[in-house]
The first five atom37 places (N, CA, C, CB, O) and aatype in JSON, in Angstrom:
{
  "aatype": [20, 20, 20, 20, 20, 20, 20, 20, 20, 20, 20, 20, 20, 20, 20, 20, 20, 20, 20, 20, 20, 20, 20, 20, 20, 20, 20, 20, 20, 20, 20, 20, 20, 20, 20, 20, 20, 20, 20, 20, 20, 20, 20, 20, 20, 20, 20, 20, 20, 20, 20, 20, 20, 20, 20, 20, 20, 20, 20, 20, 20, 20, 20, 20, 20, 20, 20, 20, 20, 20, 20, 20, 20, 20, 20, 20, 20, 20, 20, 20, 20, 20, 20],
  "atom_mask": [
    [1, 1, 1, 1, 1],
    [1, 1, 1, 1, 1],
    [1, 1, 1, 1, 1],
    [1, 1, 1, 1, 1],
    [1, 1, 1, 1, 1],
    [1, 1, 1, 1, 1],
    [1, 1, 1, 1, 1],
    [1, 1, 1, 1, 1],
    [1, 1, 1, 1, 1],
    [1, 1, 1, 1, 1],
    [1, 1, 1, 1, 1],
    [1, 1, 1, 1, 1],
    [1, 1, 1, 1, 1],
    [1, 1, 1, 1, 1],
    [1, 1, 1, 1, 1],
    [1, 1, 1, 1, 1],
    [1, 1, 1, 1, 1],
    [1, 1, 1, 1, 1],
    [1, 1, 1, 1, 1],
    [1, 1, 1, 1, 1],
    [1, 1, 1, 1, 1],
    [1, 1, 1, 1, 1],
    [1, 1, 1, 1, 1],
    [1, 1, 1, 1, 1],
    [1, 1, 1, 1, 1],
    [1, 1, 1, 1, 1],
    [1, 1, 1, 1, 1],
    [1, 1, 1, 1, 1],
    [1, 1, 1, 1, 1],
    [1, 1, 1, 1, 1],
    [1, 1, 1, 1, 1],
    [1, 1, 1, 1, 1],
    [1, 1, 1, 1, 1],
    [1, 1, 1, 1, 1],
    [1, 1, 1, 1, 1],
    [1, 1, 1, 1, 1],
    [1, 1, 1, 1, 1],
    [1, 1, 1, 1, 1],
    [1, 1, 1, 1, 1],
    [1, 1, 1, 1, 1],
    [1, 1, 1, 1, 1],
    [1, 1, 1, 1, 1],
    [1, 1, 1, 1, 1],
    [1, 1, 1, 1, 1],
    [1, 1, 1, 1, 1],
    [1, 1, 1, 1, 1],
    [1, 1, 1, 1, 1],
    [1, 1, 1, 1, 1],
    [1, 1, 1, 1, 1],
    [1, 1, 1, 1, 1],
    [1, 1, 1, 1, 1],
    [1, 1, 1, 1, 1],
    [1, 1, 1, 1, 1],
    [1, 1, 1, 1, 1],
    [1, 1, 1, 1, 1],
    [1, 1, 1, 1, 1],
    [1, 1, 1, 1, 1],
    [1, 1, 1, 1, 1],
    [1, 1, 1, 1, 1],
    [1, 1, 1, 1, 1],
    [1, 1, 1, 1, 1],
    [1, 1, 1, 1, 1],
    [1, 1, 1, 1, 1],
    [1, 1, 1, 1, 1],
    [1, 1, 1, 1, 1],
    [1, 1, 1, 1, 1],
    [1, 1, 1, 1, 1],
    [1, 1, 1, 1, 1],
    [1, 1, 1, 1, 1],
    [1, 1, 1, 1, 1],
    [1, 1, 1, 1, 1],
    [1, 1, 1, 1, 1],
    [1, 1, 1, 1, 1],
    [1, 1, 1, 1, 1],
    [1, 1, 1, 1, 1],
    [1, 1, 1, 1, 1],
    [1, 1, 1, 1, 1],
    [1, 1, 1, 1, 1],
    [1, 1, 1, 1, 1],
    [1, 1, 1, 1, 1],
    [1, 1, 1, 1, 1],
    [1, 1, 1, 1, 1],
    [1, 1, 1, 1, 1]
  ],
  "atom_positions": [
    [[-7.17, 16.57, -7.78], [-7.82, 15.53, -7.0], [-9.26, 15.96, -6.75], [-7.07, 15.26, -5.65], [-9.66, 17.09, -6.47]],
    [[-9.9, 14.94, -6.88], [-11.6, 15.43, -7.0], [-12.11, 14.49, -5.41], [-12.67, 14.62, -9.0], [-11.31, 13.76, -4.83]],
    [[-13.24, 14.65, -5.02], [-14.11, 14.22, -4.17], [-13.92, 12.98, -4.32], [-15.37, 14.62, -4.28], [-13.24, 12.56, -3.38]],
    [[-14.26, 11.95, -5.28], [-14.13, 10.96, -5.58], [-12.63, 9.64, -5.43], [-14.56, 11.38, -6.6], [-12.44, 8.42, -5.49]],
    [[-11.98, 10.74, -5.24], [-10.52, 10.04, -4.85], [-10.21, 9.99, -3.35], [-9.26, 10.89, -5.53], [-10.66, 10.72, -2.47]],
    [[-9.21, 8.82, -3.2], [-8.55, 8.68, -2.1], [-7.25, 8.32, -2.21], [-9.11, 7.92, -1.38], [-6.97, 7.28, -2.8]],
    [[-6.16, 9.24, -1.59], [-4.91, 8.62, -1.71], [-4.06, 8.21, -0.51], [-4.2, 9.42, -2.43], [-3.57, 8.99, 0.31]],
    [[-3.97, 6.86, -0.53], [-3.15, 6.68, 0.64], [-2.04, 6.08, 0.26], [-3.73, 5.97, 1.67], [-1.71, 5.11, -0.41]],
    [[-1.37, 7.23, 1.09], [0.36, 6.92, 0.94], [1.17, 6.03, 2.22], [1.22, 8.6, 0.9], [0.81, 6.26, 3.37]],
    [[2.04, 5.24, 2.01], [2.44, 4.4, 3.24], [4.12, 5.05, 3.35], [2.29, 2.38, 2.91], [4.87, 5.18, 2.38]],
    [[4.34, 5.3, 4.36], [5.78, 5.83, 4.71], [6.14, 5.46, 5.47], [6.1, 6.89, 4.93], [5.38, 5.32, 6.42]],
    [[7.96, 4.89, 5.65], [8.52, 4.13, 6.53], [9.97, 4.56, 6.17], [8.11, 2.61, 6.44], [10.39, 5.14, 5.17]],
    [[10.8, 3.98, 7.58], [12.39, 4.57, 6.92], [12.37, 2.92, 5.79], [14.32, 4.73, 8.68], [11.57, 1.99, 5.71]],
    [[13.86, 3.27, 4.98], [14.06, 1.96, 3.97], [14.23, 0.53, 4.55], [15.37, 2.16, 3.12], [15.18, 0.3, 5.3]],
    [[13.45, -0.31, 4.28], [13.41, -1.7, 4.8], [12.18, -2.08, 5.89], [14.82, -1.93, 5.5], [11.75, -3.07, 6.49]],
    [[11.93, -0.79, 5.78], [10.81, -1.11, 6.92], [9.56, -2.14, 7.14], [10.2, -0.06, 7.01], [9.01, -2.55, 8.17]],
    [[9.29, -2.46, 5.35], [8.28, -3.06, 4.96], [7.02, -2.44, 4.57], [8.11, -3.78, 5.76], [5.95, -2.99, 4.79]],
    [[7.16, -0.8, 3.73], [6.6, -0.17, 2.97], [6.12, -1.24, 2.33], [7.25, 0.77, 2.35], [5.43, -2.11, 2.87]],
    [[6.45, -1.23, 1.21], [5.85, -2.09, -0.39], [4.78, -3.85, 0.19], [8.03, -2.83, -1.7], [3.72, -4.27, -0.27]],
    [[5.45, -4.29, 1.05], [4.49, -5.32, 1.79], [3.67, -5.35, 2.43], [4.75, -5.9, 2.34], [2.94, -6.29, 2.73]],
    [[3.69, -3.45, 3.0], [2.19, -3.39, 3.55], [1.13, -2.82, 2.32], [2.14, -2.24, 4.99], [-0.08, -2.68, 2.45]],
    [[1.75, -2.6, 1.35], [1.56, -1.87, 0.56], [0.74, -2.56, -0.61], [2.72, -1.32, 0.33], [-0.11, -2.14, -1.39]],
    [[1.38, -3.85, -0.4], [1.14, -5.12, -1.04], [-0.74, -5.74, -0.93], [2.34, -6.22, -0.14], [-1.69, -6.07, -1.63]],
    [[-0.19, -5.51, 0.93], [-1.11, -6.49, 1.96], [-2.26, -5.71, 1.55], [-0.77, -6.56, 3.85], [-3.28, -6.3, 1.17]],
    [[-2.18, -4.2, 1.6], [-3.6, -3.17, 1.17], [-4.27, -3.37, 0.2], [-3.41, -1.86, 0.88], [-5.5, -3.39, 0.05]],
    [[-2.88, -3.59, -0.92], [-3.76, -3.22, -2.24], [-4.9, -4.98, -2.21], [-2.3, -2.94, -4.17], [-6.12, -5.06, -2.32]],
    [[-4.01, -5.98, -2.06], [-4.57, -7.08, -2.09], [-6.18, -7.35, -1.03], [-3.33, -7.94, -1.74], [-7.13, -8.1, -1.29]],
    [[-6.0, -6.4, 0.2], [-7.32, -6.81, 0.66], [-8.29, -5.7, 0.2], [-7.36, -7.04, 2.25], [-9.4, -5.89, 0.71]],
    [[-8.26, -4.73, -0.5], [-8.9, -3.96, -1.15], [-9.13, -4.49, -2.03], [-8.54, -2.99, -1.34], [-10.28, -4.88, -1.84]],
    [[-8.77, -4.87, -3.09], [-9.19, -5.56, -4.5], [-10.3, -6.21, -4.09], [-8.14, -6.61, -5.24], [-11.47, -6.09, -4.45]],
    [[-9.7, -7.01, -3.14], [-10.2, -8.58, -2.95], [-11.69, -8.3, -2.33], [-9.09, -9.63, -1.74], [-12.37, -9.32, -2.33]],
    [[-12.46, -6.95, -1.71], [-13.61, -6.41, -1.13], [-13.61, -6.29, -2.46], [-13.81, -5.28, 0.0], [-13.81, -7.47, -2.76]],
    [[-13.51, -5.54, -3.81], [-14.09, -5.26, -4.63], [-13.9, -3.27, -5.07], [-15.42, -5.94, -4.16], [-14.68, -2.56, -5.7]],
    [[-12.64, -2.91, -4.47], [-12.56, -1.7, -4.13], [-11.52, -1.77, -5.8], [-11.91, -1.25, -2.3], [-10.82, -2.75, -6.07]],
    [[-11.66, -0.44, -6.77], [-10.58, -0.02, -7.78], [-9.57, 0.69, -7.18], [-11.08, 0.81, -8.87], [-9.72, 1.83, -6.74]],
    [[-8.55, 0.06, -7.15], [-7.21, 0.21, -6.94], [-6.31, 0.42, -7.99], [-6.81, -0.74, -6.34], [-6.27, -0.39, -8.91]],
    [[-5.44, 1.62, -7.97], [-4.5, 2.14, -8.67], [-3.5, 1.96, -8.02], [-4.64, 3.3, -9.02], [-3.5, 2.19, -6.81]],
    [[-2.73, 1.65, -8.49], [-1.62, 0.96, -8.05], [0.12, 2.26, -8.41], [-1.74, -0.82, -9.16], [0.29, 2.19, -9.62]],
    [[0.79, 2.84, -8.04], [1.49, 4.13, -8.72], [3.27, 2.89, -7.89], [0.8, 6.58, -7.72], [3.5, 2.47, -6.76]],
    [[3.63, 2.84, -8.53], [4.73, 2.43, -8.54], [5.79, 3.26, -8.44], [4.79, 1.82, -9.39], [5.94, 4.39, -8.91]],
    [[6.47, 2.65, -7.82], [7.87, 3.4, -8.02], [9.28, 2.92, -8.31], [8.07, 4.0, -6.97], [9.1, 1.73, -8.54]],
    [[10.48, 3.13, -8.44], [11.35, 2.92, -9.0], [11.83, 1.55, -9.39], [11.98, 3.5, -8.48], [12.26, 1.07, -10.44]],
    [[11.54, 0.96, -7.86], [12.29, -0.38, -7.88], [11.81, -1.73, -8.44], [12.57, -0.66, -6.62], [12.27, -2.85, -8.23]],
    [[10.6, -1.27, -9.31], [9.92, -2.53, -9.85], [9.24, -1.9, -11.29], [8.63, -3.23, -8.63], [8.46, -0.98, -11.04]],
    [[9.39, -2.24, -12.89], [9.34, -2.05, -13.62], [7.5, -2.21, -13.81], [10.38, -2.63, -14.14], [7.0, -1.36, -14.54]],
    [[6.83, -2.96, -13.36], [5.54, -3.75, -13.52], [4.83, -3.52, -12.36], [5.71, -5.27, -13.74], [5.36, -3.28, -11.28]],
    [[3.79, -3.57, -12.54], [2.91, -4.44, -11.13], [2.79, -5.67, -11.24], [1.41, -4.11, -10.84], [2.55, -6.15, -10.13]],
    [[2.87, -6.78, -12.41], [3.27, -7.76, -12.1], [4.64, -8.25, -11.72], [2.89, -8.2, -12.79], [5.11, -9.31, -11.31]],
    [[4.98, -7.31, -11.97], [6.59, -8.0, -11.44], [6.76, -8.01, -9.95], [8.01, -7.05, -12.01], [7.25, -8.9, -9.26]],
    [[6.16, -6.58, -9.49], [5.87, -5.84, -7.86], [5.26, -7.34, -6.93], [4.2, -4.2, -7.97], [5.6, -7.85, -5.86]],
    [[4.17, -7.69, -8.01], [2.88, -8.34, -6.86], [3.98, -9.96, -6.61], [0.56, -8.77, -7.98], [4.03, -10.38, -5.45]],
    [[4.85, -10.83, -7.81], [5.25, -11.59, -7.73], [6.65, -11.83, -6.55], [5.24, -11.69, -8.89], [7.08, -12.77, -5.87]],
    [[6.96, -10.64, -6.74], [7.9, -10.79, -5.71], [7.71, -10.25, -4.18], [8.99, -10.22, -6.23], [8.44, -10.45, -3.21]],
    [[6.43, -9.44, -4.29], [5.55, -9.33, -2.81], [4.87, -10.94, -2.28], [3.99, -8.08, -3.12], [4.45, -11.32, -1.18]],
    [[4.96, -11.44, -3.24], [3.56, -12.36, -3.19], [5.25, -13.81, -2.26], [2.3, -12.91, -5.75], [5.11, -14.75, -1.49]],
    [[5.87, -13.52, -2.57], [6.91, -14.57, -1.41], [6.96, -14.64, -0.49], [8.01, -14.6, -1.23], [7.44, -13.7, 0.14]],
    [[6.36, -16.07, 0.36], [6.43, -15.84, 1.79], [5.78, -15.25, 2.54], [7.23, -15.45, 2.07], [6.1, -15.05, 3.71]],
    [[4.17, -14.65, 1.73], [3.25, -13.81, 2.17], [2.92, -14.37, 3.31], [2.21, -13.57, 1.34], [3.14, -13.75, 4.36]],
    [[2.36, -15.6, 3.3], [1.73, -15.77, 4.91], [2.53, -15.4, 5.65], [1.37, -17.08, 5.49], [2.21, -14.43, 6.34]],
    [[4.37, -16.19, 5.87], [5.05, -15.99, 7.04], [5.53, -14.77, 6.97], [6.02, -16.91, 7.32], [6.3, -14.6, 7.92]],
    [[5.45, -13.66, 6.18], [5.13, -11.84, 6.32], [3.79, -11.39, 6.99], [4.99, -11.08, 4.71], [4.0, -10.62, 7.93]],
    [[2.42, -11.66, 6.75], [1.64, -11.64, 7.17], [1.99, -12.04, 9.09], [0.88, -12.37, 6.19], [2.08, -11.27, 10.05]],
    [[2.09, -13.08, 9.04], [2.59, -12.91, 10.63], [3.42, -12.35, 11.32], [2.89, -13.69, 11.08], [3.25, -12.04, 12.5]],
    [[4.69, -12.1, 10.48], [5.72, -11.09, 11.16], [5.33, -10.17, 11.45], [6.73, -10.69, 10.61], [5.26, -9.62, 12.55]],
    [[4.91, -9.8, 10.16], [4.22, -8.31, 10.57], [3.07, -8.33, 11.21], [3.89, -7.43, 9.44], [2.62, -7.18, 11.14]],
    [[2.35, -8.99, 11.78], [1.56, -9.02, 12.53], [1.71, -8.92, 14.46], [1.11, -10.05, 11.96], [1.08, -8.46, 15.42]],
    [[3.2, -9.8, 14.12], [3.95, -9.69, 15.48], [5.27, -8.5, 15.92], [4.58, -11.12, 15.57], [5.87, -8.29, 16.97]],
    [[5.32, -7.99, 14.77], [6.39, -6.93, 15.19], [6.27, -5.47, 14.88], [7.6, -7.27, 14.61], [6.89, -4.55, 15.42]],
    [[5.2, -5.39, 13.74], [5.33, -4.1, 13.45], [4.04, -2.92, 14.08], [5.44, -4.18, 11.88], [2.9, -3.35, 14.27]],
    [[4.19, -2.28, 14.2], [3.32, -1.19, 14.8], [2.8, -0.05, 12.96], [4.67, -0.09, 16.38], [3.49, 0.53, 12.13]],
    [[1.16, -0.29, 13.15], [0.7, 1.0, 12.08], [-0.12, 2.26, 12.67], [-0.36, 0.37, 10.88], [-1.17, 2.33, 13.31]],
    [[0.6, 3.0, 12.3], [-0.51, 4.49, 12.67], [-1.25, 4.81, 11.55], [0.32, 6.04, 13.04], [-0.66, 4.91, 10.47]],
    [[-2.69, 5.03, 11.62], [-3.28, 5.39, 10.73], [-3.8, 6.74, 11.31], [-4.16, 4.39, 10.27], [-4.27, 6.98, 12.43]],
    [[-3.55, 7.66, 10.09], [-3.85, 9.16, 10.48], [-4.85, 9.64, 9.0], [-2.07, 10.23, 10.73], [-4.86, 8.89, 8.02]],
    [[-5.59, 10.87, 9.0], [-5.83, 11.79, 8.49], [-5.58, 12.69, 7.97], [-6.1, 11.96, 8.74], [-5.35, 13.52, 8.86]],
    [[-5.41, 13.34, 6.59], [-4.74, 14.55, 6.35], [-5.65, 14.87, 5.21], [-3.11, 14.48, 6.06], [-5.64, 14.36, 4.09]],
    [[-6.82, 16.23, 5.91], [-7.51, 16.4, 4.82], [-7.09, 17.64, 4.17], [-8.84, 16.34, 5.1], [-6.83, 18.71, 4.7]],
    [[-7.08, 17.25, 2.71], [-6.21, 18.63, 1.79], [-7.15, 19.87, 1.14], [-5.35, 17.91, 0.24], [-8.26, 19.47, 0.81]],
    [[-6.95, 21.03, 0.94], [-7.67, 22.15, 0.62], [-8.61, 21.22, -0.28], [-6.8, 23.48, -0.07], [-8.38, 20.27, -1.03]],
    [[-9.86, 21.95, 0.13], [-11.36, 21.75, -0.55], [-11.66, 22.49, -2.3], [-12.55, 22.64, 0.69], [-12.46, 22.27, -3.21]],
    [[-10.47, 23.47, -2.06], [-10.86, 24.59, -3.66], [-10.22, 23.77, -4.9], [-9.86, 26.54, -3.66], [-9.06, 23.42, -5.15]],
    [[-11.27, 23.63, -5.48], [-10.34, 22.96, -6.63], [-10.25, 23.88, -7.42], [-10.78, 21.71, -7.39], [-11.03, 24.83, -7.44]],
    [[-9.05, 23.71, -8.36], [-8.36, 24.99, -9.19], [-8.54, 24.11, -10.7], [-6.32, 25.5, -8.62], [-8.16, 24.61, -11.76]]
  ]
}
């Protein structure tokens, strides 16, 4: 990992609504104009397949989660030596 990178990881127990906040990020990042890498994981073969079935019901997710869920955003800066 170089200077130039940022990785943010989203963690939750299962069902929590990982992948939809995950969703909500990548989408308002793009959408500023930010390159987004997208790293997938098991349960979705694609990122189009990911974004289509995130993309259901987005607004009335957008409000749920607006009304129920709590985010901590923290810091974790990793050794400076690159090898």
């Amino acid at each position: 990992m170089n200077k130039n990178e940022i990785k943010i990881t989203i963690s939750g127990v299962p069902a929590s609504g990982k992948s939809r906040m995950l969703y909500i990020l990548k989408h308002i990042l793009k959408e500023e104009g930010f390159s987004v890498e997208h790293k997938l994981n098991s349960d979705f073969n694609n990122e189009v397949e990911f974004n289509k079935h995130m993309e259901k019901n987005i607004e009335k997710i957008y409000e749920d989660f607006k009304n129920t869920k709590t985010i901590e955003l923290s810091e974790l800066s990793l050794n400076t030596e690159i090898v």
